[in-house]
C-alpha positions in Angstrom: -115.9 42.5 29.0 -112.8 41.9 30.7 -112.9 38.8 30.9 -114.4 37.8 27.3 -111.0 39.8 26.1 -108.9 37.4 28.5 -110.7 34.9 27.4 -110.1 35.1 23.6 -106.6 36.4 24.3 -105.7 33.2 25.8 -107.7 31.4 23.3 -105.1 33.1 20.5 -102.0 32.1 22.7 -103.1 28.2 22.8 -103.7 28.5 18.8 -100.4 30.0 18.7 -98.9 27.5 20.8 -100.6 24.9 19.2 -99.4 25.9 15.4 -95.7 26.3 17.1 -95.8 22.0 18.3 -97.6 21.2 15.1 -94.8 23.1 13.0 -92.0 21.2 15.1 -93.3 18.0 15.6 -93.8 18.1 11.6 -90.3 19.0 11.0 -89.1 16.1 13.5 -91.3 13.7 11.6 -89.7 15.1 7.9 -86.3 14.8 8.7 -86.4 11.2 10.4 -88.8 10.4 7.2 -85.8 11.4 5.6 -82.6 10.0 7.1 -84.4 6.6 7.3 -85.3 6.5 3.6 -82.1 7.9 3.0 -80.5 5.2 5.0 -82.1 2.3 3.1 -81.4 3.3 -0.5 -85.3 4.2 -1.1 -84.8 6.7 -4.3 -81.5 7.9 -3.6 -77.9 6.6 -4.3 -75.2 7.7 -5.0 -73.3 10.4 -8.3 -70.9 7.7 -9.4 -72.2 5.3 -12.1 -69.7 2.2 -11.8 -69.5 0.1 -8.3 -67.1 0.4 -5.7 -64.0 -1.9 -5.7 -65.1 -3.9 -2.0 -63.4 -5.2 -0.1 -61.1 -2.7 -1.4 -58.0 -3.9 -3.3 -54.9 -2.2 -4.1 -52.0 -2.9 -6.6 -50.1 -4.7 -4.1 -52.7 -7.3 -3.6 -51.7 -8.8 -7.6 -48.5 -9.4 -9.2 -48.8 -7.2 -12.0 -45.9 -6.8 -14.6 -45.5 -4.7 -17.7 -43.2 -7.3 -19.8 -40.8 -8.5 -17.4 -41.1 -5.9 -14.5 -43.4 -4.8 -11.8 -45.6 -2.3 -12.6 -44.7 1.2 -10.9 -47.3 3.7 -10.7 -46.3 7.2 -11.8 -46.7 9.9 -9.5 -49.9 11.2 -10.5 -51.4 8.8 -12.7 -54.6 7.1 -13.4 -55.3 4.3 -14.6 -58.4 2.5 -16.8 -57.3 -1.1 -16.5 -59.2 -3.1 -18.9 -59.3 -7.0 -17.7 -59.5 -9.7 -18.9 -58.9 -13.4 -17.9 -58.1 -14.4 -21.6 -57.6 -13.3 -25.1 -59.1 -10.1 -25.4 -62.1 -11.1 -27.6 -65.3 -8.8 -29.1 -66.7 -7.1 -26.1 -63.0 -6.7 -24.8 -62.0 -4.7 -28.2 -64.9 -3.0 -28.1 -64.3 -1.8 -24.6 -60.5 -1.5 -25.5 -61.7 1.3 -28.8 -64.4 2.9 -26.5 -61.8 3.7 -23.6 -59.3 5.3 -26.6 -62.3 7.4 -27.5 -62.8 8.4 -24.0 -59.1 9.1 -23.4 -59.6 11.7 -25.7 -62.5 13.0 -24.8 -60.9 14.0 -21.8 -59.2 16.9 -23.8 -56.9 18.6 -20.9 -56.6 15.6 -18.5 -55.7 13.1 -20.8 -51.9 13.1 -20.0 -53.1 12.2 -16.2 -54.9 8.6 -17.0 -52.9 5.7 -19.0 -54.5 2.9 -20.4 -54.0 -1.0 -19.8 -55.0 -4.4 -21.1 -54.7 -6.5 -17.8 -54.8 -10.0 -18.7 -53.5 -13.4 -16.4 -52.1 -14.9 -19.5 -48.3 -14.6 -21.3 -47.3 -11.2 -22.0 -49.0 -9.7 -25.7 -48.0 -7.5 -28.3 -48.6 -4.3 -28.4 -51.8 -4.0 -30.6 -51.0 -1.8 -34.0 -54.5 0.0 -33.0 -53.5 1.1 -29.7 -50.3 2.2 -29.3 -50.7 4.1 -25.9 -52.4 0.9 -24.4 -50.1 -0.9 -21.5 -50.0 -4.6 -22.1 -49.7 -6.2 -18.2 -50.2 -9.2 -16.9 -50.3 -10.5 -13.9 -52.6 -12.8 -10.8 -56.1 -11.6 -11.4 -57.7 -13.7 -8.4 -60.4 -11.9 -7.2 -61.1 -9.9 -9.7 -64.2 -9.9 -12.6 -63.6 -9.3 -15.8 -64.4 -5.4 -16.7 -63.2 -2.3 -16.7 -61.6 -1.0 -13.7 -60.1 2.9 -12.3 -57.0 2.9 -10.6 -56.3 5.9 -8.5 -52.8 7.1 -8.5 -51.7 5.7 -5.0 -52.3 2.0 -6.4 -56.4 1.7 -5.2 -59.1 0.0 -7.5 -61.7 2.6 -7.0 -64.3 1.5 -9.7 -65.7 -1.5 -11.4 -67.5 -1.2 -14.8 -68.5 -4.6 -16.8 -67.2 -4.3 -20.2 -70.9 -3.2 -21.8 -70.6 0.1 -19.8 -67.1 1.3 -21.3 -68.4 4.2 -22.5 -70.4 7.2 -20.9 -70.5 5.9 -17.4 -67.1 5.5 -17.4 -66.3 9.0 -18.7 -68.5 10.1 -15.8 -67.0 9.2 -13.4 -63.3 9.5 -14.3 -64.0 13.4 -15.0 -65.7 14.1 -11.6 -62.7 12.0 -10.0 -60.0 13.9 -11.4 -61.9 17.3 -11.2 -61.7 16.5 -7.3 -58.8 14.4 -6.8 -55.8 16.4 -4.8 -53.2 13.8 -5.6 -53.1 12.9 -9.4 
């Protein structure tokens, strides 16, 4: 009788033992399931909406001017650069009036992010529309034509073509300046 109770006793310990290996190697298997389909973009990305700048670029890499001088950043200022390589045309205008609506959809954080027509041509006019928008020019080689966000040390952080000037781009400006520490 002994024995039949050692018996099943043992029996219990190897089911035990065997449920404890089955529970870990299951867990091993998850999480390498996991980080590898993690690693290769299968389902999951990332928050932002628009593209990163790569290689990165920053404002020192272009000649930009506002009129006659070199653009200086503002401590603590954003930027949505819309650019262009020539006359701002339809989708360009379109972008250019869905980046004002944005501006001021930002309520509270507007007065931290400017707006600028970036074009490789002469210098413009101001247009009568837009009287907050930034007219520069400067050497654009490099760079596609779209909307861009320009952190306030000088970084192009985001690339949005000019059909996505809307909601994408409010997106991500608002979680970048809920986070950012500097601007």
């Amino acid at each position: 009788m002994n024995t039949e109770r050692a018996r099943s006793a043992q029996s219990k310990s190897r089911m035990h033992l065997m449920l404890i290996l089955v529970v870990a190697a299951a867990s091993l298997g998850g999480s390498y399931l996991v980080f590898f389909s993690a690693r290769d973009g299968g389902g999951w990305g990332t928050t932002n909406h628009g593209q990163f700048v790569a290689p990165a670029r920053i404002l020192g890499d272009f000649d930009i001017r506002a009129a006659s001088e070199p653009l200086a950043n503002e401590t603590g200022t954003w930027w949505l650069w819309v650019l262009t390589t020539a006359e701002c045309g339809g989708e360009c205008e379109r972008a250019l009036h869905q980046l004002r609506q944005l501006h001021i959809l930002l309520n509270k954080d507007a007065n931290r992010v400017r707006r600028a027509l970036v074009t490789d041509g002469g210098h413009q006019q101001p247009h009568p529309d837009y009287p907050e928008l930034l007219r520069l020019t400067g050497s654009l080689e490099g760079l596609a034509t779209g909307i861009y966000i320009v952190d306030p040390i000088g970084n192009l952080v985001l690339f949005y073509p000019l059909a996505d000037a809307g909601a994408p781009v409010l997106e991500d400006l608002k979680r970048l300046l809920k986070v950012s520490q500097i601007g």
